[in-house]
Phi, psi and omega in degrees: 000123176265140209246123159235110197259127156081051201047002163288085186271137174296054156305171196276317170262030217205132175282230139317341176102336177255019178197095153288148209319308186293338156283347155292316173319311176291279211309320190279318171289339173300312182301303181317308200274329165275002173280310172272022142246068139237318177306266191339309199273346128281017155279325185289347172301303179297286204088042198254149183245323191292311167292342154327270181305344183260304208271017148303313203297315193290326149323292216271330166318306184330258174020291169281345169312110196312358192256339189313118155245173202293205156358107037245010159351303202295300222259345188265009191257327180297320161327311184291302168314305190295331186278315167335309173275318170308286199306299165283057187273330191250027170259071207322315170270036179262126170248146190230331143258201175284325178290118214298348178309304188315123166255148215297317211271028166279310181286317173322301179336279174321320178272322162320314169317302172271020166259359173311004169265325173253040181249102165300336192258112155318326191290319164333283162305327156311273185334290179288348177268333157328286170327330196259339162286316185288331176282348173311315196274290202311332185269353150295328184287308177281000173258356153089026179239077190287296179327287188289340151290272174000288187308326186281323185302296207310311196291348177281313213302327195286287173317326172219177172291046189296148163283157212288320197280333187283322193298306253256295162350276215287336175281357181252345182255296175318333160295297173294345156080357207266087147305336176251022180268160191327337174262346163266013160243013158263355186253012199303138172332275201326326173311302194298306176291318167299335179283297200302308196275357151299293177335297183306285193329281176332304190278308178294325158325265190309309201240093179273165212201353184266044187293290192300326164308317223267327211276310169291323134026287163313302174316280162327276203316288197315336203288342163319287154314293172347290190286306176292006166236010142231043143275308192286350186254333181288318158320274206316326182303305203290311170285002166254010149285330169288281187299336156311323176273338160303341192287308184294309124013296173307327199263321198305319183275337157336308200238160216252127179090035202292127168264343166206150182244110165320160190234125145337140157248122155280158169243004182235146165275134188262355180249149168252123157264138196273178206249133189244140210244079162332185189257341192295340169279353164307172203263105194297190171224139173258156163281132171242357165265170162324129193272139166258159193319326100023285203284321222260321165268331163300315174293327152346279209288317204294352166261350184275335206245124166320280171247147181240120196259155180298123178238145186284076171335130151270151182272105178254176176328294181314286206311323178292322158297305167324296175339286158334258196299001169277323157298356182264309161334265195284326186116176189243133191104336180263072183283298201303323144325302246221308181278010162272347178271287194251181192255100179264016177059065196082332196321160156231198199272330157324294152043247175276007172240353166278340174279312185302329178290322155325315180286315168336294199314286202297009204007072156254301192276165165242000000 
């Protein structure tokens, strides 16, 4: 319905007249989307996977959004994908592609190959995508999954470009099975990750994103002031309430035979009551990766069976072995360390320090 003021008509697509709305809609989404990848890449930073994964959801809600154009979006969005994969890179059963093969920082790989245009250093591009082949293989390995190291090597040799001496490397420590050899700990996740967050620095350098920062930015400070002037002006009310009311006080205990006493009315409340927030008001969380297989048979059965009672896990080999050598890693006492590694099936680090003491016991350890 068209509203018309002033000999002037007023659509629905339309500002001032001189801009149209859908082109504001792109600028304002463009702002929203380089505001959450300046965020994403200090959760990656942080290395919060919960605060990860929520301002991931919301990228990709932008994204698919009809006002969203191609460049250079497209490409910080692919970005955005790469860090995704990067971040569950040691969840082996998280999936991103169709292929159940495909493992995440296998799919990192596969995406990286198409961000070489926004890496200015070759050496750079180089650097991560080595780390991201050697770490492909190695975090199979360190999860005691010698097959799916086989398997992943195979699927880099088809897909991507290894080099011939690196091949020669990763088939030989995959043959040997050595989690702990010397070339895959010059190659260490932490490394991979410290290299990605050089890039991220380097790429905002060049491709600044803090239109919609700089603005809220402005916005908090004024609101600040604000709140800080009618903090000074509410002290100043509240002691000139106070000294009214001693006066008054004063004159009241004066006279004598008093037949009725006005009662103070407060006008400020001495008391704070909090605020009561149910649980039913938490924010829920969507997932935006791929559910894994794992996740996919606990949800099944927990839907077929009313109640499911809590079973005591046994402690198989492998998980003992993981034990072992993440303690041969880290050291005794580094539970927290040592569960960042292997895949212990829910475990925590009690746990893993009640089973060692068990193996003590048992002198299988020494």
């Amino acid at each position: 319905m068209e509203v018309k003021l002033n000999n002037k008509t007023a659509t629905p697509t339309s500002t001032d007249g001189s801009v149209q709305f859908s082109h504001v809609t792109a600028v304002a989404t463009g702002w929203m989307l380089d505001f959450m990848f300046v965020s994403l890449c200090r959760r990656f930073k942080e290395g919060k996977l919960d605060g990860f994964n929520e301002t991931l959801s919301v990228i990709e809600a932008i994204s698919q959004s009809p006002s969203h154009r191609g460049d250079p979006h497209d490409k910080k969005t692919m970005i955005c994908a790469f860090l995704a994969r990067v971040m569950h890179g040691k969840q082996l059963d998280v999936l991103f592609e169709d292929d159940n093969r495909v493992m995440p920082l296998m799919s990192a790989a596969k995406i990286w190959s198409c961000l070489k245009e926004t890496v200015e250093d070759e050496s750079v591009f180089k650097n991560i995508m080595t780390l991201l082949l050697v770490q492909s293989v190695a975090v199979c390995l360190e999860k005691g999954r010698k097959t799916s190291a086989a398997s992943a090597l195979k699927w880099i040799e088809n897909n991507c470009e290894l080099p011939q001496s690196l091949g020669v490397k990763l088939s030989t420590i995959v043959t040997q099975g050595d989690t702990y050899h010397p070339f895959i700990m010059s190659f260490s996740f932490s490394r991979l990750l410290e290299t990605i967050q050089s890039f991220l620095n380097t790429y905002l350098e060049k491709n600044p994103s803090d239109d919609l920062l700089k603005a809220a930015t402005k916005a908090a400070q004024s609101s600040q002031k604000i709140e800080a002037f009618e903090d000074t002006q509410v002290t100043q009310d509240t002691c000139l309430l106070e000294k009214a009311n001693e006066s008054t006080e004063k004159e009241a205990k004066n006279k004598d035979n008093t037949v009725c006493l006005r009662t103070k009315r407060k006008l400020f409340s001495t008391k704070m009551t909090d605020v009561w927030k149910p649980d039913t008001c938490k924010k829920s969380y969507v997932c935006i990766t791929r559910i894994s297989n794992s996740e996919i048979s606990q949800l099944s059965k927990s839907m077929n069976t009313s109640e499911v009672k809590k079973t005591r896990k046994k402690w198989t080999a492998r998980l003992d072995k993981n034990l072992k050598d993440g303690v041969k890693r880290h050291g005794q006492g580094k539970w927290s360390r040592i569960l960042l590694d292997y895949d212990f099936e829910g475990r925590t680090g009690t746990m893993l320090k009640d089973r060692w003491r068990i193996l003590m016991k048992t002198h299988e350890v020494g």
